[in-house]
Backbone as CSV, one residue per row, in Angstrom:
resi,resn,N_x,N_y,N_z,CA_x,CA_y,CA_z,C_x,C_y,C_z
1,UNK,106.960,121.470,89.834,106.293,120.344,89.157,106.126,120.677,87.677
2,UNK,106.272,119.802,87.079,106.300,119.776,85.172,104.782,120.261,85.162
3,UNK,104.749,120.711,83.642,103.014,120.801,82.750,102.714,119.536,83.347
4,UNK,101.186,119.316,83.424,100.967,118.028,82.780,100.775,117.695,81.972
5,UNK,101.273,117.692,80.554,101.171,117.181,79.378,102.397,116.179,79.844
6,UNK,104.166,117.237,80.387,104.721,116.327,80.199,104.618,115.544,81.826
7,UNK,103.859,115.684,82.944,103.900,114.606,83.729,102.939,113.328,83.380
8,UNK,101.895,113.586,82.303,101.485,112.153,81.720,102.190,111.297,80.774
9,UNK,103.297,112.143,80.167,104.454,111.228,79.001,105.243,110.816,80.281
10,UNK,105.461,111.352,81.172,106.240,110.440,82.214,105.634,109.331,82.807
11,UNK,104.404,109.602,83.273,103.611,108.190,83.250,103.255,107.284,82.742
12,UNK,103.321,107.662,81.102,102.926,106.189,80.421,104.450,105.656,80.304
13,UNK,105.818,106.900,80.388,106.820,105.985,80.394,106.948,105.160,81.169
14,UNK,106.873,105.920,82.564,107.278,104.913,83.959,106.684,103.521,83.702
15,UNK,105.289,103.647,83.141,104.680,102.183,83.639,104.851,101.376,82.552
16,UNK,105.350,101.845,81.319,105.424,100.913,80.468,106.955,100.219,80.861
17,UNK,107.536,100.902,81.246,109.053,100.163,82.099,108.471,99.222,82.586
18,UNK,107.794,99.923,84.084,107.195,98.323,84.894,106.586,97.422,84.439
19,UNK,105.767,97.436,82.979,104.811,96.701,82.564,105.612,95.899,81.348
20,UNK,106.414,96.237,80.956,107.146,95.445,79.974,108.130,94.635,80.724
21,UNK,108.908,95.131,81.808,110.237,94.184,82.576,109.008,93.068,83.404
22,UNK,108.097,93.282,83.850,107.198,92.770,84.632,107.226,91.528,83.476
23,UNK,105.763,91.655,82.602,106.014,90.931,81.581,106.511,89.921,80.961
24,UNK,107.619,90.687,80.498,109.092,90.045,79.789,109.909,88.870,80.651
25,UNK,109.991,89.174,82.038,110.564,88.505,82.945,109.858,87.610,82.965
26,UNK,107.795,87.205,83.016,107.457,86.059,83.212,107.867,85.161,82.201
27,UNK,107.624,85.725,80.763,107.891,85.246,79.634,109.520,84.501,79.634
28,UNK,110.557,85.543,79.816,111.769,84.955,79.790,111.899,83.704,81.214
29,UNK,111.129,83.653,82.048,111.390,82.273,83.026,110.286,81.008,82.259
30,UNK,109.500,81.239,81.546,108.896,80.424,80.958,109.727,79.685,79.548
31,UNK,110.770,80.596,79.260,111.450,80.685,77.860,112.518,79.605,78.639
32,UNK,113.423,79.816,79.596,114.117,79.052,80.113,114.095,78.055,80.830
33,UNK,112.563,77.451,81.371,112.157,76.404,82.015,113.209,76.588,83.312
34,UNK,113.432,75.059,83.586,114.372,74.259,84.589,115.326,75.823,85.050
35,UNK,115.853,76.251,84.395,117.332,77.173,84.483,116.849,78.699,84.812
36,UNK,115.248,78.744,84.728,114.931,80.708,84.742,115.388,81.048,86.259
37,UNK,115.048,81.763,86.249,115.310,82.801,87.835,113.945,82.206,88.684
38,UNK,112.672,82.094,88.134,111.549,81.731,89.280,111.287,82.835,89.786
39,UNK,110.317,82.349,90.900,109.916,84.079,91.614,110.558,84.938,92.084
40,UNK,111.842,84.409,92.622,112.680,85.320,93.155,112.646,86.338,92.131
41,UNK,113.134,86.027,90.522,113.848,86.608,89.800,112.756,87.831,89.044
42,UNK,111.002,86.865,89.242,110.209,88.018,88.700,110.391,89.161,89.653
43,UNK,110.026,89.029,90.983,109.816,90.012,91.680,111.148,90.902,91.965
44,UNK,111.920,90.530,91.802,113.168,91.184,91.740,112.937,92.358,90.177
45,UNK,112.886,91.523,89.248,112.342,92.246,87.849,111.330,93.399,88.066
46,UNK,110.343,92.957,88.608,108.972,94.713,88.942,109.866,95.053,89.677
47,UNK,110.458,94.682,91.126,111.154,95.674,92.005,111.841,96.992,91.600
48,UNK,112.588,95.892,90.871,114.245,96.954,90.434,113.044,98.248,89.239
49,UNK,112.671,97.508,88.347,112.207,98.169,87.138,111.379,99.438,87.941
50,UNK,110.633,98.918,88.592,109.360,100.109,89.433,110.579,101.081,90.285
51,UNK,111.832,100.604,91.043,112.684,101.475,91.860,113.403,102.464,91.070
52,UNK,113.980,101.763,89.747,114.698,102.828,88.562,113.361,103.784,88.201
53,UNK,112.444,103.264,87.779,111.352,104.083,86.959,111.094,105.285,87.845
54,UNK,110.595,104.809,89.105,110.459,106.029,89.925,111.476,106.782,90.412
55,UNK,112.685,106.425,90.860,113.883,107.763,90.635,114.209,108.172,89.810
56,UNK,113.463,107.688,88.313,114.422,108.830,87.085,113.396,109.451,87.089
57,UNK,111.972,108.946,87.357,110.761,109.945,86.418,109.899,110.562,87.669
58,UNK,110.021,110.316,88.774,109.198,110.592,89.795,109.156,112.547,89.790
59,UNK,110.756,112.758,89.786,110.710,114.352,89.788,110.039,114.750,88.994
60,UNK,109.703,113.850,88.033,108.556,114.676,86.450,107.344,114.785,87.465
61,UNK,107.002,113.505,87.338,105.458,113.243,87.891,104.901,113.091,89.210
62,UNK,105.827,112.329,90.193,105.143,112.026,91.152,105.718,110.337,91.486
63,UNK,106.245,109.815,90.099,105.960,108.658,90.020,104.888,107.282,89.960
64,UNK,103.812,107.518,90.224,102.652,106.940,90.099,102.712,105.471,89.423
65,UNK,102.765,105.520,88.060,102.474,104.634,87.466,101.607,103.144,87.701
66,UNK,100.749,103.349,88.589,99.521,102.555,88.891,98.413,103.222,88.938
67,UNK,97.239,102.894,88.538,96.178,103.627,88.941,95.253,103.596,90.137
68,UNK,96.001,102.524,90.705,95.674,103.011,92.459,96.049,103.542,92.990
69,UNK,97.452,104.140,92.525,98.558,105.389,93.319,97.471,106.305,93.262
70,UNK,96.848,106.509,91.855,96.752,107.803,91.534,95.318,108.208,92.039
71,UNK,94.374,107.126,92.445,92.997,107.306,92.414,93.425,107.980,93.634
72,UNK,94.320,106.861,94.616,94.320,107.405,96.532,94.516,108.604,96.184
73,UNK,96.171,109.042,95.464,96.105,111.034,95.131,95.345,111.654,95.364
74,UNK,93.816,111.183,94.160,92.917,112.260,94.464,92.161,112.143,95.805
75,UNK,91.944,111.096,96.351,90.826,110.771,97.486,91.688,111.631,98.348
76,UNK,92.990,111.395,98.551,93.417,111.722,99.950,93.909,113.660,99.637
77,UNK,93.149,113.925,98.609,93.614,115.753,98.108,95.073,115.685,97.832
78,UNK,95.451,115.143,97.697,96.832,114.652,97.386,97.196,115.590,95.501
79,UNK,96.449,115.476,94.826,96.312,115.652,93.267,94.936,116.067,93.288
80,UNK,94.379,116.364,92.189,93.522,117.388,91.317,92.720,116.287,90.678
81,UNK,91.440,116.001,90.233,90.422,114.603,90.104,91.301,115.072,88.469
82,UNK,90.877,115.945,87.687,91.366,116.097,86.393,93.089,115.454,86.315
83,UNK,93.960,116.222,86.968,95.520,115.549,87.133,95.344,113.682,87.017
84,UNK,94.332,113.853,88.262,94.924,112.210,88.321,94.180,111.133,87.107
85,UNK,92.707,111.666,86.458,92.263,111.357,85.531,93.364,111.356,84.278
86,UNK,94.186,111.728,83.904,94.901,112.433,82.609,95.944,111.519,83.047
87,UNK,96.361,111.044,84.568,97.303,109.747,84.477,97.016,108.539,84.661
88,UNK,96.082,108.049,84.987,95.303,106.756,85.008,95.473,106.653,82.961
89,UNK,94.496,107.425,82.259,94.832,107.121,81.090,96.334,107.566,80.760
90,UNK,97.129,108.097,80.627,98.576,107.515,80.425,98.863,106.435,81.051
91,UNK,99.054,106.274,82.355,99.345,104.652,82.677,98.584,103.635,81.545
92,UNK,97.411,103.826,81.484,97.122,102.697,80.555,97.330,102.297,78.981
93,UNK,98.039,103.757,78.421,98.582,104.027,77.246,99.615,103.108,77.116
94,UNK,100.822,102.966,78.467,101.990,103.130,78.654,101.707,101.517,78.804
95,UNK,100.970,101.078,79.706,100.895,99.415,79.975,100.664,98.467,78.810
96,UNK,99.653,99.023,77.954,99.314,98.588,76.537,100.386,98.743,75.994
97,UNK,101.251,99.769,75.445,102.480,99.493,74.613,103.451,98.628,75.564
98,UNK,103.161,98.416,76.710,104.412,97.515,76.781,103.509,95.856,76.408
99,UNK,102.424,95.767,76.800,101.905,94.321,76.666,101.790,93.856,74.848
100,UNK,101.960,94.808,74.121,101.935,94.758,72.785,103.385,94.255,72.269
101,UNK,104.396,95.189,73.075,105.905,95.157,72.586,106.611,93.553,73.384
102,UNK,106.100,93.273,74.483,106.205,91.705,74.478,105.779,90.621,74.125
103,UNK,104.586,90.773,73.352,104.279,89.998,72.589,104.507,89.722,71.324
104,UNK,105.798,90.789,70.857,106.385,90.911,69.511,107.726,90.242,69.779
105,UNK,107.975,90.420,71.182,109.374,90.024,71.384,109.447,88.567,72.083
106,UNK,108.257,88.002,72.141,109.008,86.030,71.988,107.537,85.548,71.205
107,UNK,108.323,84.349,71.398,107.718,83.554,70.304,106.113,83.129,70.716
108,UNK,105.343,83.023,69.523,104.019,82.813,70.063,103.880,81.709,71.151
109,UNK,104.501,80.249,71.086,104.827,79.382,71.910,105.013,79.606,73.166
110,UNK,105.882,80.761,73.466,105.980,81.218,74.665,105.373,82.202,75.449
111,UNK,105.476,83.197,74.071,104.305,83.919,74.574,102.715,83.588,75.148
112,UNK,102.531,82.312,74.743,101.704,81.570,75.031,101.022,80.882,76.384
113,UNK,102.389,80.507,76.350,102.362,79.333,77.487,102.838,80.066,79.048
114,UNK,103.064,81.552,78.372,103.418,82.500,79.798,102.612,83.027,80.185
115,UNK,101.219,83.009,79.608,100.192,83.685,79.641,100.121,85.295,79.533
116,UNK,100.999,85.287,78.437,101.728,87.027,78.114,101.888,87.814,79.363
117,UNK,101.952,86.983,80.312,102.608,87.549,81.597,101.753,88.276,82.496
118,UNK,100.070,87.741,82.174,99.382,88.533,82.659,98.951,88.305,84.272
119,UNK,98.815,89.061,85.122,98.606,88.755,86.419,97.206,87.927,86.440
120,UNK,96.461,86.715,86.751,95.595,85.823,86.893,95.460,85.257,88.457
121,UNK,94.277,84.951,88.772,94.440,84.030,89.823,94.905,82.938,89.812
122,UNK,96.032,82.369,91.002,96.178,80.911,91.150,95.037,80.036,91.169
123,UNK,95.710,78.428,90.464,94.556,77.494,90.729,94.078,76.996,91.832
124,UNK,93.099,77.122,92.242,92.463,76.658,93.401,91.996,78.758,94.530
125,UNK,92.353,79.455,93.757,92.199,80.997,94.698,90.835,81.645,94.248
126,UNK,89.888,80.989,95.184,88.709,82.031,94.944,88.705,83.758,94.279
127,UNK,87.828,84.297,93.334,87.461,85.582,93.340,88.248,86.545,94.549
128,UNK,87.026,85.930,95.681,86.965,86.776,96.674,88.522,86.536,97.403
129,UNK,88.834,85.729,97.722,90.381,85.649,98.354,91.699,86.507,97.575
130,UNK,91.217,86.361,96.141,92.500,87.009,95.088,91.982,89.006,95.208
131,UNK,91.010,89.495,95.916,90.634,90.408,96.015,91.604,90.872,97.248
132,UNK,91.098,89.877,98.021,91.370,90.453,99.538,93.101,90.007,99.651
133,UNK,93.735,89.345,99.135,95.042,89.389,98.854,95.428,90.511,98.075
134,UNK,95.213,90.898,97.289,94.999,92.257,96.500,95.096,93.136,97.556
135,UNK,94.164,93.554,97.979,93.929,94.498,99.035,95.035,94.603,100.211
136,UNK,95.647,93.274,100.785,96.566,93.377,101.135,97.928,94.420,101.105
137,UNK,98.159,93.455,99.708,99.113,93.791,99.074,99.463,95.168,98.847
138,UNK,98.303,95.624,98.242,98.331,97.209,97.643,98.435,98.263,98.911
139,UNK,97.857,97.666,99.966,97.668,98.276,101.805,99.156,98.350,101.739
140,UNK,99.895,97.678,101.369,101.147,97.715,101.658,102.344,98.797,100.931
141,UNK,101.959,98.471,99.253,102.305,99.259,98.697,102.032,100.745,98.889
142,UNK,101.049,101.114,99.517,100.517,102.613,99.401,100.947,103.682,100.491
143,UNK,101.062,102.022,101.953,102.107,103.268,102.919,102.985,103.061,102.689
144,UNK,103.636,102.122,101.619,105.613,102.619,101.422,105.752,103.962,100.774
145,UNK,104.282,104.214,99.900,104.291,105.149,98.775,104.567,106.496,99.603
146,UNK,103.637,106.432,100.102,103.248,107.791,101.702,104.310,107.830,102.674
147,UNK,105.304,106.596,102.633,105.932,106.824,104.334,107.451,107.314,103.262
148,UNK,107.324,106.638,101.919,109.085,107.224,101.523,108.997,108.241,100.633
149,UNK,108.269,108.645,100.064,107.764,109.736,98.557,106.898,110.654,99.302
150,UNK,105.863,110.352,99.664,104.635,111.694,99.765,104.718,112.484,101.047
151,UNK,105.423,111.355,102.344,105.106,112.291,103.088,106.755,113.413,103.227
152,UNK,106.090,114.743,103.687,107.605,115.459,103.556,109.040,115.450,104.573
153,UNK,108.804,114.255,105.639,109.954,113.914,106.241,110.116,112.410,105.814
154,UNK,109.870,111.952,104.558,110.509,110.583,103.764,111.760,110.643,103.938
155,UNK,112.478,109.653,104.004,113.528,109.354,103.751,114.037,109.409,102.147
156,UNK,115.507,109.328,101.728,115.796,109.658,100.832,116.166,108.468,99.949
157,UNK,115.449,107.733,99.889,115.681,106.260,99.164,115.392,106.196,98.019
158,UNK,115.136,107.252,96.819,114.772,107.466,95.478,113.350,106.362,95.600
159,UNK,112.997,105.477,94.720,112.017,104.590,94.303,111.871,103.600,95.359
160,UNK,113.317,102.990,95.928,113.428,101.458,96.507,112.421,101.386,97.447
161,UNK,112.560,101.894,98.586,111.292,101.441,99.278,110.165,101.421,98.600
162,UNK,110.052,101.543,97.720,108.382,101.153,96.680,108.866,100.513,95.676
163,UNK,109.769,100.150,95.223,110.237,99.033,94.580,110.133,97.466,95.190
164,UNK,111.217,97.979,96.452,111.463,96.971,97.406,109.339,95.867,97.611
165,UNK,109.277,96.893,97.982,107.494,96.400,98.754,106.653,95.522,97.390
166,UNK,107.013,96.255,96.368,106.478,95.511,95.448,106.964,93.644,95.010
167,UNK,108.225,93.824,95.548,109.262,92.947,95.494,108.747,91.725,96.391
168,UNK,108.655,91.906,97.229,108.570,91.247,98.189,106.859,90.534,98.721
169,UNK,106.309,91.776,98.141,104.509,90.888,98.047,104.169,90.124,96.788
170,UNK,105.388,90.406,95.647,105.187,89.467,94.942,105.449,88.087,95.544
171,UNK,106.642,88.097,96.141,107.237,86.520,96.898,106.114,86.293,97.785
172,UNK,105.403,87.046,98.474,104.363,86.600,99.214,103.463,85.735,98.550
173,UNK,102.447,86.554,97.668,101.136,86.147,96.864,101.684,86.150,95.840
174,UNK,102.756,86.149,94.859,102.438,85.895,93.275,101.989,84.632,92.929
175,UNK,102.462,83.866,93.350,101.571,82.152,92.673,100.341,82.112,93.061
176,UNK,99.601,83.373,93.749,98.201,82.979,94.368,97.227,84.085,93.522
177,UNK,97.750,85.452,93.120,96.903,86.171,92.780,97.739,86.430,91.048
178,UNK,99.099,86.269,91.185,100.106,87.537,90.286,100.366,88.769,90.804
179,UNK,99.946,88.785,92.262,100.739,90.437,92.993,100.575,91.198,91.927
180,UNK,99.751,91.883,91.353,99.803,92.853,90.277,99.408,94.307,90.818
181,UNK,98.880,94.370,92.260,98.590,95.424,93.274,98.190,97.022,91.879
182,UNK,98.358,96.643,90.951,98.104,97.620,89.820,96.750,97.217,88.808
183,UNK,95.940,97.976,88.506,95.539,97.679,87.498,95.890,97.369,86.124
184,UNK,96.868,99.041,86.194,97.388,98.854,84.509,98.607,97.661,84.459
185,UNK,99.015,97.512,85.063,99.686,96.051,84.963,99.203,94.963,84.289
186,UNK,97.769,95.100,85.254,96.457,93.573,84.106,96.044,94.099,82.785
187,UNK,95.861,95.347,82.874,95.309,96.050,82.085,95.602,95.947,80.724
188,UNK,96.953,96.239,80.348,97.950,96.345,79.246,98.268,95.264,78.887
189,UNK,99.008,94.356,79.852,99.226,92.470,78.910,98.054,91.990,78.572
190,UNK,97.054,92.260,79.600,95.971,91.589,79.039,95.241,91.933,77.904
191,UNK,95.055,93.405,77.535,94.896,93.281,76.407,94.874,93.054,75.289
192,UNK,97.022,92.895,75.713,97.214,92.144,74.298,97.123,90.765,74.069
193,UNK,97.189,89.992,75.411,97.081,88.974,75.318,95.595,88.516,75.301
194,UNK,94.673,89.233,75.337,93.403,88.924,75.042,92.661,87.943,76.218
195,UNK,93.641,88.283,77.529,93.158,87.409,78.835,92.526,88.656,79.839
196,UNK,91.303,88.322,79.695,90.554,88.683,80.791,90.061,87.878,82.308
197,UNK,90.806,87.109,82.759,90.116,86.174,83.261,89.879,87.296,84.852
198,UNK,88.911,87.332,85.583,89.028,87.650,86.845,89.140,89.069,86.746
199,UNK,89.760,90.111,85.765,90.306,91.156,85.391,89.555,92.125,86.912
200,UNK,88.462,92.011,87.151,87.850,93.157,87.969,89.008,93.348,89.280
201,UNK,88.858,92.228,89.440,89.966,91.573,90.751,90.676,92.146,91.018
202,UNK,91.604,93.177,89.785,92.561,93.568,89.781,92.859,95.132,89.770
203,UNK,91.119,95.467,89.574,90.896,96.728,89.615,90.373,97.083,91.365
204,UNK,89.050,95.980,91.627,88.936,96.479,93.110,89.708,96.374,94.500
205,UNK,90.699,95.337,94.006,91.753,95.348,95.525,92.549,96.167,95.305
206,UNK,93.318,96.345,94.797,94.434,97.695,94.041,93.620,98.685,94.942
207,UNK,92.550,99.179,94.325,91.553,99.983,94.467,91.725,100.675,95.919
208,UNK,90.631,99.207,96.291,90.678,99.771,98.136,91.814,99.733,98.402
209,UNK,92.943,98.786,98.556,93.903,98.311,99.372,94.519,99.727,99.688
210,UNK,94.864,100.431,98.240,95.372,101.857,98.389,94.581,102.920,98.737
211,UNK,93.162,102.877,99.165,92.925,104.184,99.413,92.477,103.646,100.607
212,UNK,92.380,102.641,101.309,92.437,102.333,102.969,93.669,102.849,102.930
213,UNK,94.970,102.437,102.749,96.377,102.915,103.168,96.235,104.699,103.274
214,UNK,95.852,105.257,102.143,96.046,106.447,102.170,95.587,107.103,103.317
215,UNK,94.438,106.548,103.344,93.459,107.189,104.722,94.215,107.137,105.719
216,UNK,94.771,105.730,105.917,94.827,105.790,107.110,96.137,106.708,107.190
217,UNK,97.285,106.619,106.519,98.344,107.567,106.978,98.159,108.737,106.749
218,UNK,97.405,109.223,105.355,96.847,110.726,105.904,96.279,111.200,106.777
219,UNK,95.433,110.513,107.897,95.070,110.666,108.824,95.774,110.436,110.276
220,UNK,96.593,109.478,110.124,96.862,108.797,111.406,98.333,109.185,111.467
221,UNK,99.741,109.459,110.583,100.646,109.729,110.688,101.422,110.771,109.579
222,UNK,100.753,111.227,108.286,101.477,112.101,107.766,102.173,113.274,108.650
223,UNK,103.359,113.605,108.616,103.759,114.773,109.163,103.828,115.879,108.145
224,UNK,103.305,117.459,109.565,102.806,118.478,109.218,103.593,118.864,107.926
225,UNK,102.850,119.755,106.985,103.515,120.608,106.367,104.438,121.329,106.612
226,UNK,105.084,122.427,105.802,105.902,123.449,106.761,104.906,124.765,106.065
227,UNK,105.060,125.321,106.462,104.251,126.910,105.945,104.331,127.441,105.043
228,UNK,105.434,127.295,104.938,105.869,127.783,103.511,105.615,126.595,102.418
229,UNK,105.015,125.519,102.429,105.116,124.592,101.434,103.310,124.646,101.221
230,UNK,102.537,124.737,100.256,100.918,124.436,100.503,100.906,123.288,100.562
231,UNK,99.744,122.316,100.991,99.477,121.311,101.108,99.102,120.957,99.576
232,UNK,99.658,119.659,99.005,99.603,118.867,98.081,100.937,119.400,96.823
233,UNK,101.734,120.390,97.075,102.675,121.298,96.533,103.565,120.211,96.175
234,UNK,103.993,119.977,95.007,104.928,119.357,94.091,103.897,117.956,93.587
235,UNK,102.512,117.760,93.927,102.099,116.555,94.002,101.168,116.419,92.707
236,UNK,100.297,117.617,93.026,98.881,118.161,91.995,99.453,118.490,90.458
């Protein structure tokens, strides 16, 4: 495993990937009206972006680039409270320069009217429902995280299965919550875009969703170590 100096420059990279293609993609289907891609094409956009990000940079870091990956890390002994502290703030370094760098790159008009791409609740989606969709969601994301990356008989699918999952709960809930299952996702456009609406929303389902997941597969199905490997070894 890298210093962590450089597994937090890998984290604000990774997520500023996801947080700028994320982004950019709402913006560019708003830019093209009638003719954009639509949801298919966002969630395809985080998919792919989150599946590349984490097979080039994961061997740095872990891959993380959410700060619900990283909180479960520490809950489930997974990472070090300091480690995973030092990437929560890179992720949010990394989300901010991307929510800054798309808002340079279209026009205020659009940038506008895309809502700088920030994850929000749908109209008519209670607080509490855009939580517990949240929670969902992220439940989902966290055992792809654990069943293809963390645990040590994963399969060898680089990022995709945690690409893929992200992909696909967007098509579920994005018109209802923005599937943002991340904080720094809201975190970073919204800053620049100066939209807070709901913002907590996005911190407490993320939140639980992933450290119910963790629990439960650290508990209920991670397979054993081997002896020679310590527990949390390539992770901390």
């Amino acid at each position: 495993m890298a210093p962590l100096p450089h597994r937090a420059i890998a984290e604000a990279i990774g997520t500023f990937f996801l947080c700028f293609v994320g982004a950019a993609a709402i913006c560019t289907n708003t830019l093209q009206g009638d003719h954009g891609a639509g949801l298919v094409g966002i969630a395809l956009a985080h998919g792919l972006a989150l599946s590349i990000a984490i097979s080039a940079l994961g061997k740095v870091s872990g891959g993380h680039f959410n700060p619900a990956v990283s909180v479960t890390m520490v809950v489930t002994n997974q990472m070090t409270a300091m480690a995973g502290l030092v990437y929560v703030i890179s992720q949010l370094v990394g989300a901010t320069l991307a929510g800054f760098a798309v808002k340079m790159a279209f026009s205020e008009a659009v940038y506008t009217a895309a809502g700088g791409g920030v994850p929000v609740p749908g109209a008519g989606v209670s607080q509490g429902v855009a939580i517990f969709l949240e929670v969902i969601a992220t439940f989902f994301l966290l055992i792809a995280v654990f069943g293809t990356a963390v645990d040590v008989k994963a399969p060898s699918i680089g990022g995709f299965g945690i690409g893929l999952t992200v992909a696909f709960d967007i098509l579920a809930i994005g018109p209802l919550t923005g599937a943002s299952m991340n904080p720094a996702r809201t975190f970073g456009p919204g800053l620049a875009a100066g939209i807070w609406t709901a913002h907590h929303v996005y911190w407490i389902g993320p939140i639980v969703g992933g450290v119910i997941a963790g629990l439960v597969y650290t508990q209920l199905f991670i397979s054993p170590v081997p002896s020679e490997k310590p527990p949390g070894s390539g992770i901390d």
